[in-house]
C-alpha positions in Angstrom: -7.3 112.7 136.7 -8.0 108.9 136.0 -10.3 107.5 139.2 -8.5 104.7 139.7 -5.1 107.2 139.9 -6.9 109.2 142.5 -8.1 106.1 144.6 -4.2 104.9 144.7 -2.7 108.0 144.8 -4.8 108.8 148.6 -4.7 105.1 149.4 -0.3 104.8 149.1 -0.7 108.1 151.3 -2.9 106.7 153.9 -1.0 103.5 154.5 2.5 105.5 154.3 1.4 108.1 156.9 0.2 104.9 159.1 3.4 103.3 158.5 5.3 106.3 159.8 2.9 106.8 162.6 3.5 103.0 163.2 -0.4 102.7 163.5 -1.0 100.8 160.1 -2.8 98.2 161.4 -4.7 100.4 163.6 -5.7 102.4 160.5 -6.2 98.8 158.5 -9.5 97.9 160.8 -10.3 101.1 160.7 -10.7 101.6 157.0 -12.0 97.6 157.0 -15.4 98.9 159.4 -15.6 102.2 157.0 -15.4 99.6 154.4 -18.6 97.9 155.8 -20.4 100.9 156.6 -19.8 102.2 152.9 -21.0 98.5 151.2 -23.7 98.0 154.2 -25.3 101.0 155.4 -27.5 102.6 152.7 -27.9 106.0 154.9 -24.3 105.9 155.6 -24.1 106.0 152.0 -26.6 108.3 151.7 -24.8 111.2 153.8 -21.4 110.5 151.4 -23.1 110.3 148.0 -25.8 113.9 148.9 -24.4 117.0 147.3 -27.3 119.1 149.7 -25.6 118.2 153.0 -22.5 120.1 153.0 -18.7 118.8 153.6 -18.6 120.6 157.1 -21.8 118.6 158.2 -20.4 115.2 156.8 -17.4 115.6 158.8 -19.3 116.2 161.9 -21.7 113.1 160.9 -18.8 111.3 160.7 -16.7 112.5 163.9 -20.2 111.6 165.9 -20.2 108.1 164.6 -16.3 107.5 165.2 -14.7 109.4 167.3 -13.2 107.4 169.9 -13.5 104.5 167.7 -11.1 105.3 164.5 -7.7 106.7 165.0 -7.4 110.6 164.6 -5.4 109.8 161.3 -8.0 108.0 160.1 -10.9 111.0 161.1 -8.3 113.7 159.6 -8.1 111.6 156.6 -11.8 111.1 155.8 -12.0 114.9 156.3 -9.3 115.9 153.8 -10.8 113.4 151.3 -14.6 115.4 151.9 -13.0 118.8 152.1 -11.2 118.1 148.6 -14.7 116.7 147.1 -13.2 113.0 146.8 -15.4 111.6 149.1 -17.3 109.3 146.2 -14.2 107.7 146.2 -14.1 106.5 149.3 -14.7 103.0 148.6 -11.9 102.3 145.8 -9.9 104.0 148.4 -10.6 101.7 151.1 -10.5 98.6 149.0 -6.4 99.8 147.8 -5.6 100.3 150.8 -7.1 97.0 152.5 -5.3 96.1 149.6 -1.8 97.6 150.2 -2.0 96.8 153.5 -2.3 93.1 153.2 0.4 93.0 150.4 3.0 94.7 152.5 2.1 92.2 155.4 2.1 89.6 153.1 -1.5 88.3 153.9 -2.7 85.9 151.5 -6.4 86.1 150.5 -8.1 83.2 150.0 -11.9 82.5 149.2 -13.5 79.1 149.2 -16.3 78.6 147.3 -18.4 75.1 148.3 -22.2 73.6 147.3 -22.1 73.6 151.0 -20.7 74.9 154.2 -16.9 73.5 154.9 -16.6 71.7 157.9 -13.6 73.6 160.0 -10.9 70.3 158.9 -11.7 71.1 155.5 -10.9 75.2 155.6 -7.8 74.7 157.9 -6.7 72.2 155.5 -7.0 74.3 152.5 -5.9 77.1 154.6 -2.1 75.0 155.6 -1.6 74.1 152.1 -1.3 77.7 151.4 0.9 79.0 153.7 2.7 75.9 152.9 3.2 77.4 149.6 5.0 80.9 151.6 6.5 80.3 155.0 6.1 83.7 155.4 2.5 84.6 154.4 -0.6 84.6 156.7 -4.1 83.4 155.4 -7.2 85.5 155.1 -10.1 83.4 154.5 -13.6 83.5 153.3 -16.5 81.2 152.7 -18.9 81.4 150.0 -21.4 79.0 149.5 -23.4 78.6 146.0 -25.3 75.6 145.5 -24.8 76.3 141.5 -21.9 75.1 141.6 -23.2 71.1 142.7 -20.6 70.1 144.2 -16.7 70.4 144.4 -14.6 73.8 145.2 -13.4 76.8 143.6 -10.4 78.1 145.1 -9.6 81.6 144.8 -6.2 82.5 145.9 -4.9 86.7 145.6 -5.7 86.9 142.0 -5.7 82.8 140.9 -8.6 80.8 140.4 -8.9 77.1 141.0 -11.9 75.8 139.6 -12.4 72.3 141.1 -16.9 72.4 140.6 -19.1 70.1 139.7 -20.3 72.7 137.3 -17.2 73.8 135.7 -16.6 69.7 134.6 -19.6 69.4 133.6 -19.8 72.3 131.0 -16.4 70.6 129.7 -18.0 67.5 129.1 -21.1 69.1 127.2 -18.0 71.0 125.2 -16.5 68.0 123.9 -19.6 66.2 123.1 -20.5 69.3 120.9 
């Protein structure tokens, strides 16, 4: 089966058993820390990735870390996904779902990219003029800074780039003058 079928497949299942549960949310910052613990925590990653420990012991290694923390569904879930040898997928899962999630709430993500930090105006400014686009969307936003990019923004909004750098005009310039 194609990876990225697999991924969406366990991810749809996940949110839907949330959503019936009525513990998406719940479930959503759940799978957002696993998230961080899969992208930041090279033993974390470690324990998933090692085909010497075995699935019982990850499950426990994982129960120690979050139980109390995470939901039950959540802990059941990351032990179905180990038991049925799919735990290298965890990440793509987490991402769809994070995914899913914010698409049935309609959350809008947004990334700034700036030569320098925003001032808080600047972000809540950019940050209206979206939800100004939906009444009915709320705004997820991130900062990036990249000093490449001299000066100006790039906007990044769900899957649409706006490219309003420094950088970006200058490389059209040196393109005409070619």
């Amino acid at each position: 089966m194609n990876n990225s079928k697999i991924s969406v497949r366990y991810a749809k299942a996940l949110l839907q058993t949330a959503i019936e549960k009525k513990i998406e949310t719940e479930v959503q910052g759940d799978v957002a820390v696993l998230l961080d613990c899969i992208n930041g925590a090279e033993d974390f990653k470690a324990v998933l990735d090692s085909p010497v420990i075995s699935p019982n012991d990850k499950i426990k290694i994982f129960n120690s870390m979050f139980e109390g923390k995470f939901q039950k569904l959540t802990l059941d879930f990351f032990a179905m996904t180990v038991k049925n040898k799919r735990e290298n997928f965890l990440k793509i899962i987490c991402m769809n779902y994070l995914g899913f999630y914010a698409q049935r709430k309609n959350i809008r993500k947004v990334v700034i990219t700036s030569a320098a930090k925003l001032d808080k105006d600047t972000a809540s400014k950019i940050s209206s003029l979206v939800k100004g686009q939906d009444e009915t969307s709320s705004v997820e936003l991130f900062e990036k800074t990249d000093e490449s990019i001299i000066g100006g923004l790039i906007v990044q909004i769900d899957d649409k780039v706006y490219d309003a750098s420094i950088r970006t005009q200058l490389k059209k310039v040196k393109e005409k003058l070619k």
